[in-house]
C-alpha positions as CSV (number, residue, x, y, z in Angstrom):
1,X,122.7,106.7,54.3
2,X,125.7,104.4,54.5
3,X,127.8,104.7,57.5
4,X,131.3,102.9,58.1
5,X,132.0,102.8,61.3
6,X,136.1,102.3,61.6
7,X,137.1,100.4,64.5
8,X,140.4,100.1,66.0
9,X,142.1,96.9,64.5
10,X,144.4,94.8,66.6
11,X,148.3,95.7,65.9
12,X,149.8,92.4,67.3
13,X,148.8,89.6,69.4
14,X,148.6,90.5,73.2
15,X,147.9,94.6,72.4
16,X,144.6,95.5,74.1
17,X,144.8,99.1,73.5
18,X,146.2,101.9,71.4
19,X,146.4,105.6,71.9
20,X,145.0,107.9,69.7
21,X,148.7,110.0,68.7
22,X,147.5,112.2,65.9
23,X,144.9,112.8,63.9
24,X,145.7,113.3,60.4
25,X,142.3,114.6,58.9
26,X,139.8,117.0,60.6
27,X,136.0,116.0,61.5
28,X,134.0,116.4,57.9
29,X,137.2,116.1,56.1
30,X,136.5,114.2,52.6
31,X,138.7,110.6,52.8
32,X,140.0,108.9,50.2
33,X,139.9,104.6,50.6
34,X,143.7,103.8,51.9
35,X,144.6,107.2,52.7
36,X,145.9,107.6,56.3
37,X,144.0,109.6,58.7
38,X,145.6,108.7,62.2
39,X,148.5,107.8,63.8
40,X,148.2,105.4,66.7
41,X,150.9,104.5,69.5
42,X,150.7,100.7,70.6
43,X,153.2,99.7,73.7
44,X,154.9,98.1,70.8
45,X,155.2,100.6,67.7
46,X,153.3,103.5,66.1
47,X,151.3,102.2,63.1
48,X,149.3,104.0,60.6
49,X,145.1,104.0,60.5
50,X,144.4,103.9,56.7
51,X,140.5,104.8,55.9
52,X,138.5,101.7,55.2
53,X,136.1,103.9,52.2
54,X,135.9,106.8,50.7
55,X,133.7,109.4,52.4
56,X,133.1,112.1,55.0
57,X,134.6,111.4,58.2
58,X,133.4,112.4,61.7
59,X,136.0,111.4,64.5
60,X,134.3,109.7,67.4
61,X,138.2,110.0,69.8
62,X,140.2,112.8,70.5
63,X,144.7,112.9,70.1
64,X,145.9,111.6,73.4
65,X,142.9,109.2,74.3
66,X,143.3,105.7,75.0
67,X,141.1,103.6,73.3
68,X,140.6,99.8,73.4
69,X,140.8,97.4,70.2
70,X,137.5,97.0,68.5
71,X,136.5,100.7,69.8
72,X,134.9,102.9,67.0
73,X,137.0,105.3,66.8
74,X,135.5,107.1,63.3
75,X,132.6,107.2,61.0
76,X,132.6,107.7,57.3
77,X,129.6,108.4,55.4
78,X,129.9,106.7,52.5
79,X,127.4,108.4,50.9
80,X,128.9,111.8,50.9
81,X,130.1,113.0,47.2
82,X,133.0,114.2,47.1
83,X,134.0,118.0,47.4
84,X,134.8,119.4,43.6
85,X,137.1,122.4,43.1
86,X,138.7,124.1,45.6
87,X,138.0,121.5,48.4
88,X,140.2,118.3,47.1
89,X,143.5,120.0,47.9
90,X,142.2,120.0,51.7
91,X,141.6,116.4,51.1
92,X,145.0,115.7,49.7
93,X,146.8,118.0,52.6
94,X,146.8,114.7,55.2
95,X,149.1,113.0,52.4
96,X,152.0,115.8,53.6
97,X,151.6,115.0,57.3
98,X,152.9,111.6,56.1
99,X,156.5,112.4,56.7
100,X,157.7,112.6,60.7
101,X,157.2,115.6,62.8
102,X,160.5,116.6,63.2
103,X,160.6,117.3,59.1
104,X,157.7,119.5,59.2
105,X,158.8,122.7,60.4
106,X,161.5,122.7,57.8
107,X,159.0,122.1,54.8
108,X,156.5,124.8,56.2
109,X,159.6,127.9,56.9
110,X,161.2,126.5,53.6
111,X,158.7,127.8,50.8
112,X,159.2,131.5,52.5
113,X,162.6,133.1,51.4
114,X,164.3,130.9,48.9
115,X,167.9,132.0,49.9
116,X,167.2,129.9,53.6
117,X,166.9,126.7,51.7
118,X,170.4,126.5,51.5
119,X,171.0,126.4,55.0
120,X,167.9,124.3,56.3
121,X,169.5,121.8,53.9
122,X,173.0,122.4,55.1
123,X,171.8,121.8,58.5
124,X,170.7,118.4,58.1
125,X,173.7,116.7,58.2
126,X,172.7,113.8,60.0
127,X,174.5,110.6,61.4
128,X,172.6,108.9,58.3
129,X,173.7,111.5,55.9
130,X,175.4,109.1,53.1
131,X,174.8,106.4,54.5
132,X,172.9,103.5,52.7
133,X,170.0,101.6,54.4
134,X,170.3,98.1,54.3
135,X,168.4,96.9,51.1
136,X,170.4,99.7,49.3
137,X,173.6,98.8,51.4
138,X,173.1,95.0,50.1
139,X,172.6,95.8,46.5
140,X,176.0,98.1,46.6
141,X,178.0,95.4,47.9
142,X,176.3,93.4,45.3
143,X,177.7,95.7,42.3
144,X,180.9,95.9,44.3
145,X,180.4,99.5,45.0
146,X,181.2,101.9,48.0
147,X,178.3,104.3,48.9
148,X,180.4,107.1,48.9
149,X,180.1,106.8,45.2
150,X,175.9,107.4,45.4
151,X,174.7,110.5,46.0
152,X,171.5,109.7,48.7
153,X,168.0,110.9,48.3
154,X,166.6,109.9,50.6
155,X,165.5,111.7,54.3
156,X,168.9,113.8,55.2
157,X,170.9,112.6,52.6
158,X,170.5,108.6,53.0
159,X,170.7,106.4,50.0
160,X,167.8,104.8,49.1
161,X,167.5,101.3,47.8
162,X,166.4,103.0,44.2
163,X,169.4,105.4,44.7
164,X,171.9,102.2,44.8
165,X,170.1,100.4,42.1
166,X,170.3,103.3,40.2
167,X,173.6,103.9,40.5
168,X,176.0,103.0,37.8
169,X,178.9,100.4,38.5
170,X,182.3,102.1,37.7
171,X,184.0,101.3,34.7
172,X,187.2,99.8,35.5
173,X,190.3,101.8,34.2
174,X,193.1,99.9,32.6
């Protein structure tokens, strides 16, 4: 039986410790190699754990606990096939938790009535709605454009940096 154990890797130079913020698999979830299954809180930032192998995983720390760089903080049997049929979508159900918090009670009241979609969206209007980040703010500038012209897809509105090189430079009118 092959057994990873996945230890807690060092997110910066003097960082001792990190705190266990969410968990986003279950114990005996199936993992997927690269897919994220926690989110840890470092005095610094909040970084991603990605698994290390595919496999079965069995958590070894609880949300909220503090644990020390190095620690084990998961196993993953390697050895484990993976679930056929109706038990991949549960492995593929930590790839939605990607997105922040504060987005996920809109995605989960969303599918209900489809009339309220209108208004969740509506009320997102954000300080970033329309507003480019800076890669696609840079290549705007580049082309000579204003964003006002680019219609954002990103998070709230925001234009992405494949929204602004996407977008077509105006044809100048003579």
């Amino acid at each position: 039986m092959s057994v990873l154990e996945m230890k807690v890797p060092s997110p910066g130079e003097s960082i001792t410790e990190v705190e266990i913020a969410t968990w986003l698999v279950k114990d005996g979830d199936y993992v997927e190699k690269d897919q994220p299954i926690a989110e840890v809180d470092s005095d610094k930032a909040t970084l991603e754990l990605p698994a290390e192998q595919s496999g079965v995983i069995t958590l070894k720390a609880e949300e909220g606990d503090v644990v020390q760089v190095g620690q084990v903080v998961c196993l993953i049997d390697m050895d484990a096939a993976k679930p056929s049929g109706s038990a991949a979508p549960a492995a593929e159900a930590p790839k939605q938790e990607e997105a922040p918090k504060a987005a996920e009670p809109a995605k989960q009241e969303a599918p209900a009535p489809q009339p309220a979609t209108q208004p969740v969206a509506a009320a997102t209007q954000t300080y970033a709605t329309g507003a480019p980040s800076p890669a696609a703010k840079k290549i705007l500038d580049e082309k000579g454009m204003d964003a006002s012209q680019v219609s954002g897809s990103g998070r709230d509105g925001r234009i992405t940096k494949s929204d602004a090189e996407l977008a077509a430079v105006p044809a100048l009118g003579g």
